[in-house]
N, CA, C and O atoms as a GROMACS GRO file, in nm:
protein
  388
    1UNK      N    1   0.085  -0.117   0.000
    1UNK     CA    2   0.000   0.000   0.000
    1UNK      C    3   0.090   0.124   0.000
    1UNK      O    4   0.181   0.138   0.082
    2UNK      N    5   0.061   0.218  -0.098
    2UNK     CA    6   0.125   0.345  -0.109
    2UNK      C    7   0.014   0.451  -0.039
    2UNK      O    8  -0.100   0.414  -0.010
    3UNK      N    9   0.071   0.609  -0.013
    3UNK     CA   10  -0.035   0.685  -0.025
    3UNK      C   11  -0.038   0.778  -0.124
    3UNK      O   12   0.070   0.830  -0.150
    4UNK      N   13  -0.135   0.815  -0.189
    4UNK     CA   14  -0.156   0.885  -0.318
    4UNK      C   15  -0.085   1.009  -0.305
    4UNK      O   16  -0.098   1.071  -0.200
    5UNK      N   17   0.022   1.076  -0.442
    5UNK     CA   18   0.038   1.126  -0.449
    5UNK      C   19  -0.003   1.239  -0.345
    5UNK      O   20   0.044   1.262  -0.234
    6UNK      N   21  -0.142   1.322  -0.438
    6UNK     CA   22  -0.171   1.434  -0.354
    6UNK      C   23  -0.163   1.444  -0.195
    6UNK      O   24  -0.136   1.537  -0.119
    7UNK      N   25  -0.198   1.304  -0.174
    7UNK     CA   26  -0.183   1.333  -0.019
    7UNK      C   27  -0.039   1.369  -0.011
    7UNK      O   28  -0.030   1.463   0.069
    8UNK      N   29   0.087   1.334  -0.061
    8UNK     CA   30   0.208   1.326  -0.019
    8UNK      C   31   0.221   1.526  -0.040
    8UNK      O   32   0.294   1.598   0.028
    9UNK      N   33   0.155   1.559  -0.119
    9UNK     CA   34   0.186   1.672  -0.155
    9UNK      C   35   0.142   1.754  -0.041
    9UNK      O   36   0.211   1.838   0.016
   10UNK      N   37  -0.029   1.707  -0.003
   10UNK     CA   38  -0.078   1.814   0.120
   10UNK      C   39  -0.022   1.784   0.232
   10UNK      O   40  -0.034   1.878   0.310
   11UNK      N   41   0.041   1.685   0.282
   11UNK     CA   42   0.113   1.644   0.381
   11UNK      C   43   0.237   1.764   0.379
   11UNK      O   44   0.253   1.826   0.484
   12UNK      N   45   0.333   1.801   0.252
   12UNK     CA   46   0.425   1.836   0.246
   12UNK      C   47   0.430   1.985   0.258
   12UNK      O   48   0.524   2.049   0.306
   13UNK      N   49   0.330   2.026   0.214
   13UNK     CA   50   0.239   2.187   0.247
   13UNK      C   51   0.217   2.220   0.346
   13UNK      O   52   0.235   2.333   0.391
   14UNK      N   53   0.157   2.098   0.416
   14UNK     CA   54   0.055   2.122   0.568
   14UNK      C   55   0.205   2.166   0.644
   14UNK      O   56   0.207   2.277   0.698
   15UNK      N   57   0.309   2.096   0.646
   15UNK     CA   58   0.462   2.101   0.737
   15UNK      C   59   0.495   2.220   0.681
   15UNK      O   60   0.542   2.284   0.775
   16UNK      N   61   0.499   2.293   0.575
   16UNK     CA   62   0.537   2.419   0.586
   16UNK      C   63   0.431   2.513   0.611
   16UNK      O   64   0.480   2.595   0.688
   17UNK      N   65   0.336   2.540   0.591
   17UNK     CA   66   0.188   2.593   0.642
   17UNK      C   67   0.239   2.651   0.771
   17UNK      O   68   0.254   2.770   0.798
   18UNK      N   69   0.276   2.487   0.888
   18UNK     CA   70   0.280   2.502   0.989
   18UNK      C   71   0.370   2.575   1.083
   18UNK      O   72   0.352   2.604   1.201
   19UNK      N   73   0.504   2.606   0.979
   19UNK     CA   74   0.593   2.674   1.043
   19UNK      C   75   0.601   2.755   1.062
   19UNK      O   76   0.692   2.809   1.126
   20UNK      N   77   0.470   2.818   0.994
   20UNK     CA   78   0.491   2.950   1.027
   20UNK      C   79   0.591   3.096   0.946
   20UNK      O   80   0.606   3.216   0.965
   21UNK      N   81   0.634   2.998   0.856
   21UNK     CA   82   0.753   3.112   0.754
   21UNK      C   83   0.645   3.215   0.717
   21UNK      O   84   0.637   3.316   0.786
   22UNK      N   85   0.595   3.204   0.653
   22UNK     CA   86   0.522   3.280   0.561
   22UNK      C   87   0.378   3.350   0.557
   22UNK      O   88   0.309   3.392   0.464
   23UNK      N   89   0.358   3.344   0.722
   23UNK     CA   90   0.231   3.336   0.800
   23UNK      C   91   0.172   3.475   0.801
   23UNK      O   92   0.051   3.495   0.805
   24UNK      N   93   0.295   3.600   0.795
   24UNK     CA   94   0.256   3.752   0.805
   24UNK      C   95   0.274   3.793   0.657
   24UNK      O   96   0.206   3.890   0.623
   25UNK      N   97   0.374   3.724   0.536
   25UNK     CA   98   0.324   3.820   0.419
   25UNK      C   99   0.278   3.740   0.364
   25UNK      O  100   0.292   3.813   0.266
   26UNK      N  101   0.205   3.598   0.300
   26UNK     CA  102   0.181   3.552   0.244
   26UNK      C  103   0.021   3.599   0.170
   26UNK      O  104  -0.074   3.635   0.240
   27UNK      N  105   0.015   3.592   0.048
   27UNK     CA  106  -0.080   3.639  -0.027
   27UNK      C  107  -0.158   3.543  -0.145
   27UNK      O  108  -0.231   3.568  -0.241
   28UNK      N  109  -0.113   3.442  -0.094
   28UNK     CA  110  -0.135   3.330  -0.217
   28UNK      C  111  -0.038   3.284  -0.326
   28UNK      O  112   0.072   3.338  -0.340
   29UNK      N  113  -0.079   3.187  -0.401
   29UNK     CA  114   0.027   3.207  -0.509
   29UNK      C  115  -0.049   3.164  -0.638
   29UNK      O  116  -0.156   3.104  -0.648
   30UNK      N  117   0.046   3.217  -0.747
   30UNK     CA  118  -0.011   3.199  -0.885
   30UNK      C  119   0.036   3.077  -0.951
   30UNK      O  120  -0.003   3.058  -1.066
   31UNK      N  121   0.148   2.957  -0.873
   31UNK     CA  122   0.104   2.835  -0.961
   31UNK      C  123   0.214   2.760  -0.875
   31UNK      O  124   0.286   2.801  -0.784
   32UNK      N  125   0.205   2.667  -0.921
   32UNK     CA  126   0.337   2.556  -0.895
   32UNK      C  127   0.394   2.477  -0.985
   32UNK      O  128   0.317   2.389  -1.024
   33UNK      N  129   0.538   2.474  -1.049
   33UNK     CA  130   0.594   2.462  -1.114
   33UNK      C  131   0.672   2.306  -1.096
   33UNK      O  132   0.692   2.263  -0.982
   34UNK      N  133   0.700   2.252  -1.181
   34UNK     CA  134   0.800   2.098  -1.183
   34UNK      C  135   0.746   2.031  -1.088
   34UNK      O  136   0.826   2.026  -0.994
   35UNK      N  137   0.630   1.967  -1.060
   35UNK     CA  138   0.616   1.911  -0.950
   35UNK      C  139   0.606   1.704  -0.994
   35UNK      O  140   0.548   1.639  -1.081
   36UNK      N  141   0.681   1.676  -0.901
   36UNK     CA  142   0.746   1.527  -0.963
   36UNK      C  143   0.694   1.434  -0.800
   36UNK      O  144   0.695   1.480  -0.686
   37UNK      N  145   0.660   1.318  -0.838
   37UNK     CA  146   0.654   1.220  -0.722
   37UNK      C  147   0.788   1.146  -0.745
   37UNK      O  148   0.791   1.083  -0.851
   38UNK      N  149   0.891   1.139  -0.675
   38UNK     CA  150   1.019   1.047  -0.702
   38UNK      C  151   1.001   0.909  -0.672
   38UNK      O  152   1.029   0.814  -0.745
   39UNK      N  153   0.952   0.908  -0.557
   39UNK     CA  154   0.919   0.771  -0.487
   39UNK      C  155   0.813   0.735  -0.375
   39UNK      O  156   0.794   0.792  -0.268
   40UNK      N  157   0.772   0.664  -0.410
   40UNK     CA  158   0.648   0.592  -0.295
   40UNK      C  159   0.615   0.672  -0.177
   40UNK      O  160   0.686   0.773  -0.168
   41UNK      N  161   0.545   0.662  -0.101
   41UNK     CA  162   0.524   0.700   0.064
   41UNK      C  163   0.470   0.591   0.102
   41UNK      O  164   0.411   0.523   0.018
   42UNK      N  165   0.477   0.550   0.229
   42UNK     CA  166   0.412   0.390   0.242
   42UNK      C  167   0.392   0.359   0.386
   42UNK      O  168   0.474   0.406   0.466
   43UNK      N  169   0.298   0.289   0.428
   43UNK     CA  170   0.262   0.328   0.586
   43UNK      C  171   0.394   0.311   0.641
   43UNK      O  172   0.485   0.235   0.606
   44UNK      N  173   0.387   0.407   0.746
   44UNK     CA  174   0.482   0.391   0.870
   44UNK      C  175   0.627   0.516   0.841
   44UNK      O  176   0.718   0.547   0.918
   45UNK      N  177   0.596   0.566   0.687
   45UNK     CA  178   0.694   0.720   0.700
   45UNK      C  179   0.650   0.750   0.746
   45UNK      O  180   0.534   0.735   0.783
   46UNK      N  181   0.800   0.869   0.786
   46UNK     CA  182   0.821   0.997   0.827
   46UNK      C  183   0.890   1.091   0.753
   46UNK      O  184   1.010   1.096   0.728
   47UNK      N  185   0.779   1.183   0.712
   47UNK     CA  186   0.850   1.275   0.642
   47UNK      C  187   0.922   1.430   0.729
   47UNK      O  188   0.907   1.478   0.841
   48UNK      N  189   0.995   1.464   0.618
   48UNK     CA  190   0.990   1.651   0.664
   48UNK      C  191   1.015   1.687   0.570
   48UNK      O  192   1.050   1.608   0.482
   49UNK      N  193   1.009   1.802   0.552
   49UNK     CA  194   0.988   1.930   0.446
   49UNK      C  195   1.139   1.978   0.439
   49UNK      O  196   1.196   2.003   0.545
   50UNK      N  197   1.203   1.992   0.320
   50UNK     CA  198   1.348   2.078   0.310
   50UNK      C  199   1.282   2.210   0.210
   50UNK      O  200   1.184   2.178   0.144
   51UNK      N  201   1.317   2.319   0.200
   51UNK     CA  202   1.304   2.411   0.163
   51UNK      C  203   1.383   2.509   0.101
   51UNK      O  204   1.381   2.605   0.178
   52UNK      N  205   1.464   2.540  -0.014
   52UNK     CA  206   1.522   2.626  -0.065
   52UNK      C  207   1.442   2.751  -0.151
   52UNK      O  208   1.331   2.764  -0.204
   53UNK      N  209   1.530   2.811  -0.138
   53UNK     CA  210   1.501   2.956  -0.188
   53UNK      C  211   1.531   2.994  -0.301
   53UNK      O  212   1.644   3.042  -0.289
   54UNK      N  213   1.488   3.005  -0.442
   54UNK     CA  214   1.580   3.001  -0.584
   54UNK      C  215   1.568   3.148  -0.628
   54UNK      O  216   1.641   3.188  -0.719
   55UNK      N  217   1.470   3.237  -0.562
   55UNK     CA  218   1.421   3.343  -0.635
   55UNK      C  219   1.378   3.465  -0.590
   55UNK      O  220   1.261   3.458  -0.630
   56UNK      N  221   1.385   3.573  -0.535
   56UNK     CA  222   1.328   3.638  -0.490
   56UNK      C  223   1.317   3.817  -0.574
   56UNK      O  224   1.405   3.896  -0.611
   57UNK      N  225   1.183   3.821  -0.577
   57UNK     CA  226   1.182   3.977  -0.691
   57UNK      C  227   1.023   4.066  -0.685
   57UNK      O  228   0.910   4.018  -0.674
   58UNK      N  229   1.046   4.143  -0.692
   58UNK     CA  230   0.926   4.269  -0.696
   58UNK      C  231   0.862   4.236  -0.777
   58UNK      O  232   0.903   4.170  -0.872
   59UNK      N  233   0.739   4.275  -0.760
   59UNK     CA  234   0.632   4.219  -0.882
   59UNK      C  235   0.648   4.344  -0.963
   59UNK      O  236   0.666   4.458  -0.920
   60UNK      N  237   0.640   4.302  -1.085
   60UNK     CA  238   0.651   4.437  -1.183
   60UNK      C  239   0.559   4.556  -1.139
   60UNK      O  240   0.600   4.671  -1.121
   61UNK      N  241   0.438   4.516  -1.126
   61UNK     CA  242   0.291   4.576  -1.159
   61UNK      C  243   0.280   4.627  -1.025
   61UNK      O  244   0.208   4.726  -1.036
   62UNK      N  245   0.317   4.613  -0.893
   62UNK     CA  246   0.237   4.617  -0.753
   62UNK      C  247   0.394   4.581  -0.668
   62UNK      O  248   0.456   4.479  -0.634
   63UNK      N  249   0.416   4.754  -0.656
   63UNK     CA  250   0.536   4.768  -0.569
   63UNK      C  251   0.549   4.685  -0.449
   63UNK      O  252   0.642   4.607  -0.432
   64UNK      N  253   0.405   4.712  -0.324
   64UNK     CA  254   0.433   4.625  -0.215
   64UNK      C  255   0.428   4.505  -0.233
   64UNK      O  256   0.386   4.440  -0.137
   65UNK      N  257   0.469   4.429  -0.358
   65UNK     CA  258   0.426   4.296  -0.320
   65UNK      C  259   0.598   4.212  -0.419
   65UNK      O  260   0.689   4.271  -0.476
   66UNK      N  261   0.580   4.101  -0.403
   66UNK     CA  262   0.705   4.040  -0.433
   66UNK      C  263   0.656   3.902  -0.498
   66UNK      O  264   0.539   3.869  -0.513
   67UNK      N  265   0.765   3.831  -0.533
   67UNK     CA  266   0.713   3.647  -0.585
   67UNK      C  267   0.862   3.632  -0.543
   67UNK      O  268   0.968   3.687  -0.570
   68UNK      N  269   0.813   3.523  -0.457
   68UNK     CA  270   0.950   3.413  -0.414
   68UNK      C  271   0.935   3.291  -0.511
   68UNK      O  272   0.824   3.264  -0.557
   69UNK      N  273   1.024   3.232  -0.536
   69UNK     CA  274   0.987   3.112  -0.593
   69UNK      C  275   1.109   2.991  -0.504
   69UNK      O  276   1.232   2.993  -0.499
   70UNK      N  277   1.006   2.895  -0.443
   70UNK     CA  278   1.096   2.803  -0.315
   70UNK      C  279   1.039   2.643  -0.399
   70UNK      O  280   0.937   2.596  -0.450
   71UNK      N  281   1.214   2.598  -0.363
   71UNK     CA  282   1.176   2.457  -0.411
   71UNK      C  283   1.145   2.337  -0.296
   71UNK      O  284   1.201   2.346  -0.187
   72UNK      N  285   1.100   2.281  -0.309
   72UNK     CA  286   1.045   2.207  -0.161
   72UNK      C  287   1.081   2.082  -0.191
   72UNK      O  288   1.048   2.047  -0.304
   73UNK      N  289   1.172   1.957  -0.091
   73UNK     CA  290   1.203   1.855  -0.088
   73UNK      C  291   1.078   1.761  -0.040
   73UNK      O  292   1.002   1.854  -0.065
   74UNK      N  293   1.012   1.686  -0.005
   74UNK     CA  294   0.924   1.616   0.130
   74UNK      C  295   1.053   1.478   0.130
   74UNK      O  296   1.108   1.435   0.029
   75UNK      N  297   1.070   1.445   0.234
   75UNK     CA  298   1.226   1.344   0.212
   75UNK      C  299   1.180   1.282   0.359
   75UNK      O  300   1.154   1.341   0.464
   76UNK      N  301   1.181   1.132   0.324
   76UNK     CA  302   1.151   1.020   0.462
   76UNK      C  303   1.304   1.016   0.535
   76UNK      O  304   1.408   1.081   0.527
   77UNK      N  305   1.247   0.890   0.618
   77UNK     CA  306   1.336   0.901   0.713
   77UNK      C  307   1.443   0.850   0.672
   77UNK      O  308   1.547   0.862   0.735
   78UNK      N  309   1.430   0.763   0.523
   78UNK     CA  310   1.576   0.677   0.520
   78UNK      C  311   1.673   0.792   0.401
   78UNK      O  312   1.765   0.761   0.326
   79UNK      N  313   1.609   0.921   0.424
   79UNK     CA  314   1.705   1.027   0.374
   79UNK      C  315   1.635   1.047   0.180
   79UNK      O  316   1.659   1.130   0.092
   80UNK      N  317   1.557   0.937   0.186
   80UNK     CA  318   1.469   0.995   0.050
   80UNK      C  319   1.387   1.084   0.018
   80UNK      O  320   1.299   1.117   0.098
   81UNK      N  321   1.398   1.146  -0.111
   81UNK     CA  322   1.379   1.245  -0.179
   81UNK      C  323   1.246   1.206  -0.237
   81UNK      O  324   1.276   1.139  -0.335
   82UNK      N  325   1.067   1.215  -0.224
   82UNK     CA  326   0.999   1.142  -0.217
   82UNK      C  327   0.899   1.222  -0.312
   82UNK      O  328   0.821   1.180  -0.398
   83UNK      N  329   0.926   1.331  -0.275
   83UNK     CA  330   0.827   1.429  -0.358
   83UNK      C  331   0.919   1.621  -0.408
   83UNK      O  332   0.987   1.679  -0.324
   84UNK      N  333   0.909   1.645  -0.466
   84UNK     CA  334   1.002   1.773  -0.534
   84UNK      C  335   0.920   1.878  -0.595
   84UNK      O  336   0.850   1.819  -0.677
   85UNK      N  337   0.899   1.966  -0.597
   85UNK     CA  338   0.811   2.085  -0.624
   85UNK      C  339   0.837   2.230  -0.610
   85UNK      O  340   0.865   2.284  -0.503
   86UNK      N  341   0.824   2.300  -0.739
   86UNK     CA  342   0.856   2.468  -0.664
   86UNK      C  343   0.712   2.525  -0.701
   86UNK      O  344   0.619   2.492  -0.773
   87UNK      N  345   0.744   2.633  -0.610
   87UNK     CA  346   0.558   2.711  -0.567
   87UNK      C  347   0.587   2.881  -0.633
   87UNK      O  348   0.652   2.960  -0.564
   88UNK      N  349   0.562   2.900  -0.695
   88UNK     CA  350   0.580   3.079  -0.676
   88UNK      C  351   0.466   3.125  -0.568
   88UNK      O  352   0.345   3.104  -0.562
   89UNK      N  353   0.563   3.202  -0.480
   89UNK     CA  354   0.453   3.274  -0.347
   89UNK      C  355   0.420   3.398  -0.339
   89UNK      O  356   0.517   3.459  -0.294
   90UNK      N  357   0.312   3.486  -0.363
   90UNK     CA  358   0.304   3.591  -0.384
   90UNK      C  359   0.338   3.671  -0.237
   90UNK      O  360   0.334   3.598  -0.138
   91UNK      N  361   0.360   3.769  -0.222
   91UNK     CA  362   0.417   3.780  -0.058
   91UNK      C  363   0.427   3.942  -0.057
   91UNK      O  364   0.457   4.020  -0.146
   92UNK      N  365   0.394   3.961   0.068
   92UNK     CA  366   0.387   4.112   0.062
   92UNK      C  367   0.499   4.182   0.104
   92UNK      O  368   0.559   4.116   0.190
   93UNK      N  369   0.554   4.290   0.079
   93UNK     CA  370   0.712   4.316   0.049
   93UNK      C  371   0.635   4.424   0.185
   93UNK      O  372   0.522   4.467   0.207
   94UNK      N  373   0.836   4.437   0.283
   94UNK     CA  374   0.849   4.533   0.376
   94UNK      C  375   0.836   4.688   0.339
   94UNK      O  376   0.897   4.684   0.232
   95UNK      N  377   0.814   4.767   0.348
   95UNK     CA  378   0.838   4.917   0.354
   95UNK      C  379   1.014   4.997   0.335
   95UNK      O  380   1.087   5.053   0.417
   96UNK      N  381   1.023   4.978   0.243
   96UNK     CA  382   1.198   5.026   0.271
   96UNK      C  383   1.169   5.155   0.403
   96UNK      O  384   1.074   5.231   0.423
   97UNK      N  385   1.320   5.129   0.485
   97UNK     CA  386   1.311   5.203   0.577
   97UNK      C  387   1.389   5.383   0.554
   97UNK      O  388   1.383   5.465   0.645
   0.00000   0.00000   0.00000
């Protein structure tokens, strides 16, 4: 028995959701890019979320706001790479001081 994709995906969301990164500018996002299942999930993982940063820039159109674009690992316990995905995040940009 595997668990379906999507679940592996909302599982992998829900762990960053939860951390809280992105909790004060987050604004939604306009898509998700390369998203690949590498390998299985299967009762009794444990996943976690790795997270890199590839991108960060002003939205052309709408000064306060920005697009990050983060690539997301979900990786079990035996150090596998299980699910791979980048998100563009729409995000609301600081106030230069």
């Amino acid at each position: 028995m595997i668990a379906s994709g999507f679940q592996s995906l909302a599982l992998c969301f829900r762990l960053f959701i939860q951390s809280g990164v992105l909790a004060e500018s987050s604004l939604g996002s306009p898509g998700i890019d390369e998203l690949r299942w590498l390998a299985p999930v299967r009762p009794g993982d444990t996943l976690h979320t790795e997270i890199e940063v590839l991108e960060v820039r002003p939205s052309k159109s709408k000064p306060d706001r920005g697009i990050a674009r983060l690539r997301y690992h979900a990786v079990n316990q035996r150090h596998e790479v299980v699910l791979s995905l980048i998100i563009n995040h729409l995000l609301l940009r600081k106030p230069a001081d």
